[in-house]
OpenMM code with the backbone's topology and positions (N, CA, C; nanometers):
from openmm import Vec3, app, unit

residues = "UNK UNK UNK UNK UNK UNK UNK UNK UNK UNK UNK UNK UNK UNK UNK UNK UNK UNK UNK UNK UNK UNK UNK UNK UNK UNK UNK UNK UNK UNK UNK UNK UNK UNK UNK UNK UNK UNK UNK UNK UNK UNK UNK UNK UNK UNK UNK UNK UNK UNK UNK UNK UNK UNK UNK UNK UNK UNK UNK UNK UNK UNK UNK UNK UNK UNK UNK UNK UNK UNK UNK UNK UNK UNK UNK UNK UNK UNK UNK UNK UNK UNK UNK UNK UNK UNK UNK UNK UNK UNK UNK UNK UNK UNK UNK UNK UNK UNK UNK UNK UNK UNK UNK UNK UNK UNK UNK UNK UNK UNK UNK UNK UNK UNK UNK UNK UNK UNK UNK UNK UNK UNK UNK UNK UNK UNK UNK UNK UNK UNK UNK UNK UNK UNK".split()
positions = [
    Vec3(-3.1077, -0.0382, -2.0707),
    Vec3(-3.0906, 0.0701, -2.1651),
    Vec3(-2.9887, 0.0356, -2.2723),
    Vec3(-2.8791, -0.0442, -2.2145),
    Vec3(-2.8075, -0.0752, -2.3224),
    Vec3(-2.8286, -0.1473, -2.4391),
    Vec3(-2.9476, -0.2204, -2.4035),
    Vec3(-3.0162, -0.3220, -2.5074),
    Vec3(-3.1099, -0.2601, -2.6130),
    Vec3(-3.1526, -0.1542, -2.5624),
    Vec3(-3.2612, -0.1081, -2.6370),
    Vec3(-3.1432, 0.0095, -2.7527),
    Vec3(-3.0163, 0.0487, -2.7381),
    Vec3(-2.9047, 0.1402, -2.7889),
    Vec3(-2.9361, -0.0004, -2.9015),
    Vec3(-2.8748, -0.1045, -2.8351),
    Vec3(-2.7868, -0.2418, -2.9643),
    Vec3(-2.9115, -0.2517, -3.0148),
    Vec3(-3.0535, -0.3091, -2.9611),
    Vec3(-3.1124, -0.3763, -3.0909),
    Vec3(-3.2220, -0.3027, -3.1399),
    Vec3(-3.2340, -0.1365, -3.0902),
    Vec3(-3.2610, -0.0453, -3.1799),
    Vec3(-3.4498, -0.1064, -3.1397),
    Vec3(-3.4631, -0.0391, -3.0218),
    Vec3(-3.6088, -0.0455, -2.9806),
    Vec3(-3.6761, -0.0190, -3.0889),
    Vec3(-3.8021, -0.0955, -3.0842),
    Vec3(-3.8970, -0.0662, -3.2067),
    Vec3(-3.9822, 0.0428, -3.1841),
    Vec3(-3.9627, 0.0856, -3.0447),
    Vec3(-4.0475, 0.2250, -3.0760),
    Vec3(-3.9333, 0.3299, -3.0707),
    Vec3(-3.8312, 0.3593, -3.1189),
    Vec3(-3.7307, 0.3988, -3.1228),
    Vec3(-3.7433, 0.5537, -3.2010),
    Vec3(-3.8454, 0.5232, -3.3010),
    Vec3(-3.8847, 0.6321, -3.3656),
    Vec3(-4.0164, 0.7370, -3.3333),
    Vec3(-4.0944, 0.6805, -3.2270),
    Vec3(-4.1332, 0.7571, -3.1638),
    Vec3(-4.1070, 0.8465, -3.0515),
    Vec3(-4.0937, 0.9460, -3.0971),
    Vec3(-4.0242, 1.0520, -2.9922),
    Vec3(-4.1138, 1.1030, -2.8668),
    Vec3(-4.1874, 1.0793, -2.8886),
    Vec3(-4.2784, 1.1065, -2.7638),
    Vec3(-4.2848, 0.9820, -2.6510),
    Vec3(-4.2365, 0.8812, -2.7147),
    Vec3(-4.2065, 0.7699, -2.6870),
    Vec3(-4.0555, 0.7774, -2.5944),
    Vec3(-3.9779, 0.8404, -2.6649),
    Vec3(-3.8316, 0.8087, -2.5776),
    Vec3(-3.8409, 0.9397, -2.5039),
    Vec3(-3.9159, 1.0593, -2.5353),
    Vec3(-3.9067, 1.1986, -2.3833),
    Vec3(-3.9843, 1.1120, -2.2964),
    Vec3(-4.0746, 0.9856, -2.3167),
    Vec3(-4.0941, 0.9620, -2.1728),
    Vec3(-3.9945, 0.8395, -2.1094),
    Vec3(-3.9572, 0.7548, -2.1934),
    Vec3(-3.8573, 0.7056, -2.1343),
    Vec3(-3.7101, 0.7820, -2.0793),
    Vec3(-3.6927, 0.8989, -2.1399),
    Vec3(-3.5806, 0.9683, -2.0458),
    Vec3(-3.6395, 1.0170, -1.9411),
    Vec3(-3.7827, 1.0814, -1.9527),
    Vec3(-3.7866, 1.1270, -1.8375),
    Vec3(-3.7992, 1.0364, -1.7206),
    Vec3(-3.8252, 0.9177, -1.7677),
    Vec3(-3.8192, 0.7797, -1.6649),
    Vec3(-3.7075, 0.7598, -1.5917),
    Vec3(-3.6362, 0.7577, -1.6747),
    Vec3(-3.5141, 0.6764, -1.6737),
    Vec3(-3.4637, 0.8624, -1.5285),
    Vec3(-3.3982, 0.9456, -1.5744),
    Vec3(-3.4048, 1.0556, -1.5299),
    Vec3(-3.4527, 1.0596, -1.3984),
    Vec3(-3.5502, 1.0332, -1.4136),
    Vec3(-3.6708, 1.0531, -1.2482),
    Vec3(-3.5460, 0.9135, -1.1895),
    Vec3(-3.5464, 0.8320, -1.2131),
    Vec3(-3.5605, 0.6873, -1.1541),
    Vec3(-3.3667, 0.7189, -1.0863),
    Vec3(-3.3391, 0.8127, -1.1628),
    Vec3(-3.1549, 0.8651, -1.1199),
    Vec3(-3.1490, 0.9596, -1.0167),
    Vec3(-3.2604, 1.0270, -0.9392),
    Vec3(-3.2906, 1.0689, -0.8448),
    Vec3(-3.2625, 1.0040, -0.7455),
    Vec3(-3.3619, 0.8829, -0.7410),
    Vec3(-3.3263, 0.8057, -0.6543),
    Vec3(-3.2382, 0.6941, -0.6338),
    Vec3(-3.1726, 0.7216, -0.7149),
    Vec3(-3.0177, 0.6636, -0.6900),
    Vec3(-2.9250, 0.7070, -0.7246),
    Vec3(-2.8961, 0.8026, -0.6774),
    Vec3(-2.7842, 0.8816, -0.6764),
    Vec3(-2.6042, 0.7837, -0.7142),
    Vec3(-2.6165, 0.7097, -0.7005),
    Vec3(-2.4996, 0.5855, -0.6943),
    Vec3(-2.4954, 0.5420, -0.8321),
    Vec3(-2.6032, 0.5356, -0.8920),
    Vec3(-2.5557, 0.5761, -1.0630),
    Vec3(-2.6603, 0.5878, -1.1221),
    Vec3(-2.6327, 0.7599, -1.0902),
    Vec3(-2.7000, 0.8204, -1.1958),
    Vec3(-2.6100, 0.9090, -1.2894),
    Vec3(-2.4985, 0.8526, -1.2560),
    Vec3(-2.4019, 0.9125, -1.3686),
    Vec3(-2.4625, 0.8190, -1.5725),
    Vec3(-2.4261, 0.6556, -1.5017),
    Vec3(-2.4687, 0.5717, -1.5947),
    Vec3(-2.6057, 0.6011, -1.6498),
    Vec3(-2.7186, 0.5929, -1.5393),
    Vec3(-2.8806, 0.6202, -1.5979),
    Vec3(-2.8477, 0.7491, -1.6801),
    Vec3(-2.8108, 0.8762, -1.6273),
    Vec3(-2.7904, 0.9502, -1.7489),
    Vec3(-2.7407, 0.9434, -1.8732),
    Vec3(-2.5866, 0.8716, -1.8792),
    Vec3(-2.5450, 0.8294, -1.9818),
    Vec3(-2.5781, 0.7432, -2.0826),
    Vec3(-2.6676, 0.6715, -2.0372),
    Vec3(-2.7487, 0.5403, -2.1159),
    Vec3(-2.9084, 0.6176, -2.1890),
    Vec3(-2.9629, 0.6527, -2.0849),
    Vec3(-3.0629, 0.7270, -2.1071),
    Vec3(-3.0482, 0.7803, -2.2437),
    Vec3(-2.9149, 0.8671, -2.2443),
    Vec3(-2.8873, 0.9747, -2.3487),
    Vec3(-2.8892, 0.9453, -2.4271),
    Vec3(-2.7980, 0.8246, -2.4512),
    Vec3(-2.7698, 0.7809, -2.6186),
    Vec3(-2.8625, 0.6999, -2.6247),
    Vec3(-2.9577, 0.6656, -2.5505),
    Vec3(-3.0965, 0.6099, -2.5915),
    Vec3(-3.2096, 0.7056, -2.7014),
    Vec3(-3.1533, 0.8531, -2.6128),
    Vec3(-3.2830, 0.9398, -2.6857),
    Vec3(-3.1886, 0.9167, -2.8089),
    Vec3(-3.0162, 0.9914, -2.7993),
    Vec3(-2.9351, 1.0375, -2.9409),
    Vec3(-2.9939, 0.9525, -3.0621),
    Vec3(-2.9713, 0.8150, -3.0192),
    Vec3(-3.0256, 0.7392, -3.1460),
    Vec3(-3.1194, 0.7650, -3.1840),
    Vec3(-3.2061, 0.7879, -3.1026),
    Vec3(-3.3780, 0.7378, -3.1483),
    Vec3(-3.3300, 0.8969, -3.2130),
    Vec3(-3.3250, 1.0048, -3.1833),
    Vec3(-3.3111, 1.1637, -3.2941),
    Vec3(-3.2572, 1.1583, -3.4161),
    Vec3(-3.1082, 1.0937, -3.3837),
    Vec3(-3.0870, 1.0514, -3.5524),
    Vec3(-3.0945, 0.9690, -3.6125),
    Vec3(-3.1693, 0.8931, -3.5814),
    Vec3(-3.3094, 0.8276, -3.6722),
    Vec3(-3.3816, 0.8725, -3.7594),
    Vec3(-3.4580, 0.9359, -3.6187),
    Vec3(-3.5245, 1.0191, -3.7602),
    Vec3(-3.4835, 1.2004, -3.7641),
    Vec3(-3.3724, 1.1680, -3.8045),
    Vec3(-3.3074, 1.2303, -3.8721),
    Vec3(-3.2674, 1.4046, -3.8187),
    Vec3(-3.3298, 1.4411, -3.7153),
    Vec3(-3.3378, 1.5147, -3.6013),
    Vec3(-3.1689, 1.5584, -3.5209),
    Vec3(-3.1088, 1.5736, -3.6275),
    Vec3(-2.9411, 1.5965, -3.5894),
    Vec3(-2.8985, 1.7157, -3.4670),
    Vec3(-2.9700, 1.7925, -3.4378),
    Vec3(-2.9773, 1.8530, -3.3976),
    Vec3(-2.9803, 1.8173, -3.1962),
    Vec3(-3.1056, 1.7921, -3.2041),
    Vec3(-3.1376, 1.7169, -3.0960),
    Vec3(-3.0636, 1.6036, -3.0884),
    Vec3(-3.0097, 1.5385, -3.1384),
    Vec3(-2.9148, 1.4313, -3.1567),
    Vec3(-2.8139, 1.4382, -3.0634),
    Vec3(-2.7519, 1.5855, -3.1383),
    Vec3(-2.6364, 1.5869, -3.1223),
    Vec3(-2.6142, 1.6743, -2.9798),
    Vec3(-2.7267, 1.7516, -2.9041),
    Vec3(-2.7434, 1.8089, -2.8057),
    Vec3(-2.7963, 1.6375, -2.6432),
    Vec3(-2.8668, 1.5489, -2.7253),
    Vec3(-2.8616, 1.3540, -2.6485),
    Vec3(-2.7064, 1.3443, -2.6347),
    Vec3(-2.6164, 1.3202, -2.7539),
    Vec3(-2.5040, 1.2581, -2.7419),
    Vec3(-2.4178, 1.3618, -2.6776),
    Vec3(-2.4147, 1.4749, -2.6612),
    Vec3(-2.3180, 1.5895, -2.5561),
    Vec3(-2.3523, 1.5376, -2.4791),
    Vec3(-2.4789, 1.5886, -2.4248),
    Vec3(-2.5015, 1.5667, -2.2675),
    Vec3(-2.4868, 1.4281, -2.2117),
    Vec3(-2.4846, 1.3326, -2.2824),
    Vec3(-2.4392, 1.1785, -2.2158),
    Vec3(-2.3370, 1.1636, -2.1323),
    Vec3(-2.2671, 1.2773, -2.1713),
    Vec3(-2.1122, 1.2432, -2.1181),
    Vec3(-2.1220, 1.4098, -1.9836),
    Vec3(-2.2158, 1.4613, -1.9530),
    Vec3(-2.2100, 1.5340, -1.8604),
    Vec3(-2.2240, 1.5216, -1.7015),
    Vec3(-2.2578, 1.4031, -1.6966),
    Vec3(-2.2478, 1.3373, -1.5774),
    Vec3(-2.1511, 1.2256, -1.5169),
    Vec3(-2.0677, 1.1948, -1.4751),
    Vec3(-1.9931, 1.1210, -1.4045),
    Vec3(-2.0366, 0.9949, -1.3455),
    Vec3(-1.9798, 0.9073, -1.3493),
    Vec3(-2.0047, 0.7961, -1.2701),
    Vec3(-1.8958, 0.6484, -1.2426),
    Vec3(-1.8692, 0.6236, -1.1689),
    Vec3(-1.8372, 0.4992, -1.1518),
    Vec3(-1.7878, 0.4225, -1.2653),
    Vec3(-1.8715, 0.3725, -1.4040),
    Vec3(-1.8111, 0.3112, -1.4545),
    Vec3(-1.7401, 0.3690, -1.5233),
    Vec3(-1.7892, 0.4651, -1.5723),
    Vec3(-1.7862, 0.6102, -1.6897),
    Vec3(-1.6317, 0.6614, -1.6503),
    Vec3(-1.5930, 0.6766, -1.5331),
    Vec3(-1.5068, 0.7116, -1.4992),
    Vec3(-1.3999, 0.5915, -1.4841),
    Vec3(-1.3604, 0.4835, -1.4657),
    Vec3(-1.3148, 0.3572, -1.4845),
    Vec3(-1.3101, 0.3291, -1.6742),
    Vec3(-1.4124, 0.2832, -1.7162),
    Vec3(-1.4335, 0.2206, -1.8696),
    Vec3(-1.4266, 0.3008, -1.9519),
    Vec3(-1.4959, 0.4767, -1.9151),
    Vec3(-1.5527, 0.5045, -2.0341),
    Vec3(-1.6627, 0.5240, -2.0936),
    Vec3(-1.6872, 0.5843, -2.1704),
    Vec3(-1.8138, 0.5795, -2.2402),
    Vec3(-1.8338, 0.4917, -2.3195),
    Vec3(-1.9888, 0.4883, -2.3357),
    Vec3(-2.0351, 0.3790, -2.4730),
    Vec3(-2.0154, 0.5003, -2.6026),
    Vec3(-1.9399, 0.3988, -2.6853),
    Vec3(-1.8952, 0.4888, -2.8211),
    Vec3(-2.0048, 0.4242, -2.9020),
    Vec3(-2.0991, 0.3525, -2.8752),
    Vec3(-2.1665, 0.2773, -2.9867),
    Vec3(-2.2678, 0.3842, -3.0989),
    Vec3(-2.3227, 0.4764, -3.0293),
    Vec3(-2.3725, 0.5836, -3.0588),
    Vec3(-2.2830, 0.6917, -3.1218),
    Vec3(-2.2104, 0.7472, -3.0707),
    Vec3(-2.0971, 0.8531, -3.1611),
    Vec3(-2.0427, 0.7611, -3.2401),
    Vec3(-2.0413, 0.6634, -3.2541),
    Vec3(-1.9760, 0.5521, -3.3796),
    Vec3(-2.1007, 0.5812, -3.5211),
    Vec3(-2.1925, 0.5397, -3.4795),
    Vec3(-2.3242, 0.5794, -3.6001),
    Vec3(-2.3400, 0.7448, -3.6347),
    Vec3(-2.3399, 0.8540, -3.5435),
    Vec3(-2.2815, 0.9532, -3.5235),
    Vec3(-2.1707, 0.9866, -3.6838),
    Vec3(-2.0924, 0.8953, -3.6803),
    Vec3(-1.9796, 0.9240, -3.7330),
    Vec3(-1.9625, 0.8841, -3.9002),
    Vec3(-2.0344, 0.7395, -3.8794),
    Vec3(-2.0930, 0.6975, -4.0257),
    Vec3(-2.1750, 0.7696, -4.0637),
    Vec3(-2.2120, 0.8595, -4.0533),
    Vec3(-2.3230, 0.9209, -4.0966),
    Vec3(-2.2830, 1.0978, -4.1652),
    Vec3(-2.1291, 1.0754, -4.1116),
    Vec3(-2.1169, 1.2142, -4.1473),
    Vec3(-2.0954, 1.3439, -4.0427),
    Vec3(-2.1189, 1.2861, -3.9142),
    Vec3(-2.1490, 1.3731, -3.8183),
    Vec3(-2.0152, 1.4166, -3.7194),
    Vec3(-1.8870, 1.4663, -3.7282),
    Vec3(-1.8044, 1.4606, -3.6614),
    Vec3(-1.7663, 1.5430, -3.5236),
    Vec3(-1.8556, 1.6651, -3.5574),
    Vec3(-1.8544, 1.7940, -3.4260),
    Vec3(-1.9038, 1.7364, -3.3299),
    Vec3(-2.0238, 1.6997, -3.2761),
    Vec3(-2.0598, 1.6267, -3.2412),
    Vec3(-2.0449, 1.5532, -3.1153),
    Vec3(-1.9540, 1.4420, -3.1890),
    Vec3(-1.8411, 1.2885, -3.0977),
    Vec3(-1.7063, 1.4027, -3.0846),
    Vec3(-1.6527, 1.5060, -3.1480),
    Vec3(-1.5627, 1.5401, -3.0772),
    Vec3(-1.6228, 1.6563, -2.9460),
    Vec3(-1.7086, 1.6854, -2.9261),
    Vec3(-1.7924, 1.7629, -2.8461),
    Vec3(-1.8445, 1.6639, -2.7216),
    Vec3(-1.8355, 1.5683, -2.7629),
    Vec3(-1.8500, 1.4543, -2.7006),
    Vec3(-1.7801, 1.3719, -2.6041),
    Vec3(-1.6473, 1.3766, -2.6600),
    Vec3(-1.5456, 1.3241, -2.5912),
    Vec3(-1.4377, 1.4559, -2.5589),
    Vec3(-1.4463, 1.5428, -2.5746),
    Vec3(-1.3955, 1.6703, -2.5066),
    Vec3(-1.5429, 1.6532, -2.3322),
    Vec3(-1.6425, 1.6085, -2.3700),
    Vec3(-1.6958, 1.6719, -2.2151),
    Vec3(-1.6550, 1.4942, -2.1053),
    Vec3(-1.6180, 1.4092, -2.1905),
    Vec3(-1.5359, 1.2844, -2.1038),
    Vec3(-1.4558, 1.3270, -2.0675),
    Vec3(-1.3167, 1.4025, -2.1098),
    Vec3(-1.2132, 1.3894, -2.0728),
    Vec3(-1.2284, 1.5088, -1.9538),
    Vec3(-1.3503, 1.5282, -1.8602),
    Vec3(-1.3280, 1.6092, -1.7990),
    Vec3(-1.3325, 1.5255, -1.6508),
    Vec3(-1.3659, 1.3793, -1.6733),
    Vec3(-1.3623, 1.2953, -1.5756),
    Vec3(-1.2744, 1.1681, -1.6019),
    Vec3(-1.2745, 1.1574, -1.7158),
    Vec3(-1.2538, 0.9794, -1.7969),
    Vec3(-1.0893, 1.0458, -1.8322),
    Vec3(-0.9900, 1.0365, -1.7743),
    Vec3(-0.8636, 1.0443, -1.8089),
    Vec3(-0.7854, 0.9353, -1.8667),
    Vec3(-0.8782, 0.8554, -1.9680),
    Vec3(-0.7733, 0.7722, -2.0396),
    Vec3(-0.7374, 0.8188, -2.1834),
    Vec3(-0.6140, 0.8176, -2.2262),
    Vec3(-0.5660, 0.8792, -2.3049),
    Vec3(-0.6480, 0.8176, -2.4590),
    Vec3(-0.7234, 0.7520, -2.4524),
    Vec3(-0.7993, 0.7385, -2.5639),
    Vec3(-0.8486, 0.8202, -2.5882),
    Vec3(-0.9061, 0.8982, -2.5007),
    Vec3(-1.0316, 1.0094, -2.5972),
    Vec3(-0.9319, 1.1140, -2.6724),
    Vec3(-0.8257, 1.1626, -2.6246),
    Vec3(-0.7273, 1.2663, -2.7414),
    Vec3(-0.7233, 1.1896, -2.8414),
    Vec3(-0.6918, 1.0669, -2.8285),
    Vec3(-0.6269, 0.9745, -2.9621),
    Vec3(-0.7774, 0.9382, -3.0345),
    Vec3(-0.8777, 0.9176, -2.9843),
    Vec3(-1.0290, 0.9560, -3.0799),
    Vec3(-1.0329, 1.0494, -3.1421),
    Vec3(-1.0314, 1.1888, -3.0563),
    Vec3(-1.0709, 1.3241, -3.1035),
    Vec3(-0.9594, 1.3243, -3.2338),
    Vec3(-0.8417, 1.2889, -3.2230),
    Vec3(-0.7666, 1.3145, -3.2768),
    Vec3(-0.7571, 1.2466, -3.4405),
    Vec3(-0.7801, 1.1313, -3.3934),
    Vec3(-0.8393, 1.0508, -3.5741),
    Vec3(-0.9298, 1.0861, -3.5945),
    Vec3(-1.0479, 1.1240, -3.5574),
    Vec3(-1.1788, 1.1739, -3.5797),
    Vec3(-1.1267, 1.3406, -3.6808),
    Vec3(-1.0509, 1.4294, -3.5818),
    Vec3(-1.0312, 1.5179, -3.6756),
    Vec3(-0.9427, 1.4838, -3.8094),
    Vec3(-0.9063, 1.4042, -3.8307),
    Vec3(-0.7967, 1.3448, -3.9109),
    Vec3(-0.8877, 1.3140, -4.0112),
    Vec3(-1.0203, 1.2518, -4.0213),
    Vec3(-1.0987, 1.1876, -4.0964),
    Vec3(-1.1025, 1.0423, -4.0748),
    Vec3(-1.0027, 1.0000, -3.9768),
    Vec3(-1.0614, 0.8540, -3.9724),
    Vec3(-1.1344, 0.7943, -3.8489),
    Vec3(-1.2040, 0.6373, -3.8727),
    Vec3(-1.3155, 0.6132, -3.7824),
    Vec3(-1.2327, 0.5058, -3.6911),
    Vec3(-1.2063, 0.5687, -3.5643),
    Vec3(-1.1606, 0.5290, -3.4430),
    Vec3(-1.1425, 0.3945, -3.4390),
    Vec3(-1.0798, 0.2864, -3.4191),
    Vec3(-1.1260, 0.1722, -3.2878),
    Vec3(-1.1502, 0.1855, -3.1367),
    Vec3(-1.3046, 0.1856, -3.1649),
    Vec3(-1.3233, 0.1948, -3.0340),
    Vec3(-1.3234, 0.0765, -2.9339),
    Vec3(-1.3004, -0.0131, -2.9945),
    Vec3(-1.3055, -0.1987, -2.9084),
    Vec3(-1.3959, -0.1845, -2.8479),
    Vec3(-1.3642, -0.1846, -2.6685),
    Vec3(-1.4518, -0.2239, -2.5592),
    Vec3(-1.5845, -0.1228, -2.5415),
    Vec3(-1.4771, -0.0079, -2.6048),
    Vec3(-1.5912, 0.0988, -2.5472),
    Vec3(-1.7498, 0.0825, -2.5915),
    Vec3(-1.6958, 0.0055, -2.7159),
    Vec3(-1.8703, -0.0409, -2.8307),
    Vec3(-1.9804, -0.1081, -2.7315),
    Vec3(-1.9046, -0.1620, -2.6186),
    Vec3(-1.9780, -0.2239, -2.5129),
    Vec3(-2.0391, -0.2085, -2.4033),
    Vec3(-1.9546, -0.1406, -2.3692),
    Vec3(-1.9932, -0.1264, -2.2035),
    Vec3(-2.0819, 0.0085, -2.1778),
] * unit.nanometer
topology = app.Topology()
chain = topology.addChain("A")
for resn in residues:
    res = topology.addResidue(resn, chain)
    for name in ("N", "CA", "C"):
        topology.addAtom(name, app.Element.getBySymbol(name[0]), res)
């Protein structure tokens, strides 16, 4: 999932295309309960992108909330992938990634996400380093 976020699946813009890959991905976090914090989180900003793409901000921005509503293992250790609320952000979109990282900090206690939310409300665009990654 993370591959298809970076090199921007080519069916990326078909949306009927990524409700069935979430619902894949989704189903497939059932049965593994052990991370389905991540399958959710990946999943998400799989659909987020592919919405604001095409241009679908809305739904976008309801992908990139819910990414961060589930917990997991790494999520809770690393963090979230900011790679998505980063494009999110170039774009103009700021409620959003701070809606975003307000529902992390309800597991992810590293003091980065205040200091995000916090340049984000400021007007400026974060370093997110590692988080672009993982």
């Amino acid at each position: 999932l993370k591959k298809q976020i970076v090199e921007n699946d080519t069916n990326i813009n078909d949306v009927k295309y990524i409700d069935s890959l979430l619902d894949h991905y989704l189903a497939l976090s059932v049965t593994h309960p052990d991370i389905y914090g991540q399958l959710n989180h990946y999943s998400q900003l799989v659909a987020a992108n592919a919405f604001l793409k095409t241009r679908d901000i809305e739904k976008a921005s309801k992908r990139l909330v819910e990414s961060c509503t589930y917990d997991g293992f790494i999520l809770k250790s690393f963090g979230p992938n900011m790679m998505v609320a980063k494009r999110f952000l170039e774009e103009g979109h700021q409620a959003p990634v701070i809606e975003f990282l307000q529902n992390c900090q309800s597991y992810w206690y590293d003091r980065k996400a205040y200091i995000w939310e916090e340049e984000i409300s400021n007007g400026t665009m974060p370093d997110f380093g590692e988080n672009l990654n993982y």
